[in-house]
C-alpha positions in Angstrom: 0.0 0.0 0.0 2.0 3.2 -1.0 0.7 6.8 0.1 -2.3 7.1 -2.2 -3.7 3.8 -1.7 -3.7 5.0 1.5 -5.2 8.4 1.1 -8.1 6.3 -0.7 -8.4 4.3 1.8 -9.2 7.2 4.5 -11.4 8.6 2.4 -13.4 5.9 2.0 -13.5 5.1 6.0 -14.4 8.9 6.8 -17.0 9.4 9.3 -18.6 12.8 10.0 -20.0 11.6 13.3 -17.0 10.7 14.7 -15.4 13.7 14.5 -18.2 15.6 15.9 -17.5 13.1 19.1 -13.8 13.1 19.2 -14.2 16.8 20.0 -15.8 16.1 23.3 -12.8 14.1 24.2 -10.3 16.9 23.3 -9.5 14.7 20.5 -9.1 18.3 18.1 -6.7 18.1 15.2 -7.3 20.5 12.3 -7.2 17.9 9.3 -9.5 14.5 10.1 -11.4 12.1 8.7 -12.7 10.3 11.7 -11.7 6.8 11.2 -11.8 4.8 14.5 -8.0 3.3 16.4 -9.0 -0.5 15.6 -9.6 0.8 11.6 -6.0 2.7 11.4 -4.7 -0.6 13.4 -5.9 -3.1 10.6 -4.6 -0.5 7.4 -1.2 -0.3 9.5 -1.2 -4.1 9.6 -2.1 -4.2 6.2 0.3 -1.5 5.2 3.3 -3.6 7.3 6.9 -1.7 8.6 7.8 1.0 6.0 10.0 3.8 7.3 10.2 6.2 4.2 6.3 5.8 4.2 5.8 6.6 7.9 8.0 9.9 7.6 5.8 10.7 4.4 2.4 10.1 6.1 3.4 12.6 8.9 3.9 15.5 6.6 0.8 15.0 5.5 -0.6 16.8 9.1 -4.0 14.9 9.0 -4.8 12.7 12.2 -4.9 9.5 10.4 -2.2 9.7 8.3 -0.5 10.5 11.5 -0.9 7.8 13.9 -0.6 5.5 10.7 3.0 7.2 10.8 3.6 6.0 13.7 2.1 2.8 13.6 4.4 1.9 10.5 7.7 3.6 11.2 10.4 1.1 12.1 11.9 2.2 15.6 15.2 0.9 14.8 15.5 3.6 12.0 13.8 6.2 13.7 16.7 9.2 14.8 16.6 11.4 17.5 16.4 14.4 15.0 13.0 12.5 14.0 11.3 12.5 17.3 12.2 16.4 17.7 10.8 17.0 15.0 7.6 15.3 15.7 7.3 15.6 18.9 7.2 19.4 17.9 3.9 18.8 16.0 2.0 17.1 19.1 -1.3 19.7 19.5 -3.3 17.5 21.2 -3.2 14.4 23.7 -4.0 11.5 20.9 -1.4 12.0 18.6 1.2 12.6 21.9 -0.4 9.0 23.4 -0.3 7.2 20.3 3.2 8.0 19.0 4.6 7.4 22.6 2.9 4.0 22.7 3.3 2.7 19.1 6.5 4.3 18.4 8.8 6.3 20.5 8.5 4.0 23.6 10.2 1.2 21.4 13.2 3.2 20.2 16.8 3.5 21.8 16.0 7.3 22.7 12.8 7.0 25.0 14.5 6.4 28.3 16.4 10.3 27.6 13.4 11.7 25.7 11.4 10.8 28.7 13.5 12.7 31.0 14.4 15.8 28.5 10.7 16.2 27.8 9.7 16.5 31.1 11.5 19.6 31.5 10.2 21.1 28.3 7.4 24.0 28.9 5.2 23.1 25.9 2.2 21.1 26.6 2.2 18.3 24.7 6.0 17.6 25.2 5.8 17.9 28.2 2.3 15.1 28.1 5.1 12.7 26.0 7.8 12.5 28.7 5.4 11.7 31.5 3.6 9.1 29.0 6.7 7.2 27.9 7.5 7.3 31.6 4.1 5.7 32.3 4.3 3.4 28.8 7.8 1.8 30.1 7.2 1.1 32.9 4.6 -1.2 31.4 6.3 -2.8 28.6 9.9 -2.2 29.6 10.0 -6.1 32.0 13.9 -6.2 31.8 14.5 -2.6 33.0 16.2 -1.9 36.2 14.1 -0.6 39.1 16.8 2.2 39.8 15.4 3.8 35.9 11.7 4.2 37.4 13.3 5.5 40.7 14.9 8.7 38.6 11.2 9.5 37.0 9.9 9.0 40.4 12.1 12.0 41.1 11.4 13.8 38.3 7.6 13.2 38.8 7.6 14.7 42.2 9.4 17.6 41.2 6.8 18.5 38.1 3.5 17.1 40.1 2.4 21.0 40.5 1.6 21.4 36.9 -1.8 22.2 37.1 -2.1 21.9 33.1 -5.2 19.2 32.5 -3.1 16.9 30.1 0.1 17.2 32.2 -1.0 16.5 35.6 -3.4 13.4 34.1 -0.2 12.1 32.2 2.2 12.4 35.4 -0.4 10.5 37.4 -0.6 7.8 34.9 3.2 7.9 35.5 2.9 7.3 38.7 0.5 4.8 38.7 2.2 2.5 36.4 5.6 2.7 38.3 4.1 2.1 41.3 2.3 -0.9 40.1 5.5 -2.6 38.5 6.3 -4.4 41.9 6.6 -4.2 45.0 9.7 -2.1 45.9 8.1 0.2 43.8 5.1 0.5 44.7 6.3 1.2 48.0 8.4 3.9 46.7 5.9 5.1 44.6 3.6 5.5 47.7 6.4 7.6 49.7 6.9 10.3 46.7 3.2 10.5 46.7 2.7 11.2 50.3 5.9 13.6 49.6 4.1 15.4 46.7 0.1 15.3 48.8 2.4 18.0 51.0 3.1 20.4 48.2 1.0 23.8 48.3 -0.6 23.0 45.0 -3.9 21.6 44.1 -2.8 20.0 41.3 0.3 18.0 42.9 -2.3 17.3 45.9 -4.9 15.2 42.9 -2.1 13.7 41.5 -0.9 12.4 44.8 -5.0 11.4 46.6 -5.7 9.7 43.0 -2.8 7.2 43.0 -2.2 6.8 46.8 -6.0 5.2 46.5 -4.8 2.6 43.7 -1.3 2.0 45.0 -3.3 1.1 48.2 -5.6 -0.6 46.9 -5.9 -4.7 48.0 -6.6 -5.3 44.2 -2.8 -4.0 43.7 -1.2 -4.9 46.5 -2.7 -8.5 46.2 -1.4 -8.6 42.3 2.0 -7.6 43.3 2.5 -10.6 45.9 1.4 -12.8 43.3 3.5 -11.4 40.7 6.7 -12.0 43.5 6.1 -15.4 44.0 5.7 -16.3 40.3 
């Protein structure tokens, strides 16, 4: 499938309604078709790993050709120069979300990019390092707890962004680190209680809202059985 076929394809899976509903979500790009995740999913696996294809798609600015970028690119050829430059274009939280998850979280540069970005000013960027925090500490299994216990650091020292998209992404953050096991959960707990103490209302949700899953007996109870396997 080159860039036309797929093009054609978009067009032909547009959906008016959609869009009107994405909006509600914040989901507000300026080019869209509104064709659904598990639609762009089967056209990327249609589609297959193509790099010169991926970088082509994302000049094209529209949302689907977009997260098809990323869904195609091959991280292993993907620079750093690349993710600046994309990163750049993130306006709104999907396009952050799914280019974290489906791309950047796979190449050699997310561990830095996760800790640059989360001292960047701009919105979105700022939304990417937190994600690839949270997305690595999912996927990442052979990773070394002393990685998650630098964002830990980092998280506590951003948690008073009181930006909508930033303070939900450093909470996810978190919440996923503090759900990897049980050392880090009860670190993640500690830097919680740490940031509930800030003067900020924002660093006080992001620390209630994962103290109350990190808590939780659901978690807790996971954890054990995750240590004994």
């Amino acid at each position: 499938m080159n860039y036309d076929d797929v093009i054609e394809k978009l067009k032909s899976l547009s959906n008016p309604r959609a869009i009107e509903g994405m909006a509600r979500f914040g989901i507000t790009p300026e080019r869209t078709h509104g064709v659904s995740i598990p639609n762009l999913r089967k056209m990327a696996k249609e589609i297959g790993k193509d790099h010169n294809l991926a970088r082509e798609l994302w000049k094209s600015n529209i949302r689907e050709t977009r997260i098809l970028a990323c869904m195609v690119d091959e991280p292993n050829k993907v620079t750093e120069e690349q993710m600046e430059s994309w990163v750049k274009g993130f306006d709104y939280w999907e396009i952050c979300d799914q280019c974290c998850i489906n791309l950047f979280e796979k190449t050699e540069f997310a561990y830095q990019k996760a800790v640059e970005w989360s001292e960047r000013e701009e919105e979105f960027v700022k939304r990417a390092g937190f994600v690839l925090m949270a997305v690595l500490a999912v996927h990442d299994k052979k990773a070394d707890d002393k990685e998650f216990e630098k964002f830990l650091l980092i998280i506590k020292r951003e948690a008073a962004d009181n930006r909508n998209f930033v303070k939900k992404a450093i909470n996810w953050a978190l919440r996923q680190i503090g759900k990897r096991n049980l050392n880090l959960n009860k670190k993640a707990i500690e830097v919680a209680k740490e940031i509930q103490k800030l003067d900020s209302k924002a660093a006080k949700w992001v620390a209630t809202d994962a103290i109350k899953e990190l808590t939780s007996e659901a978690v807790r109870e996971r954890l054990k059985i995750k240590k004994v396997r």
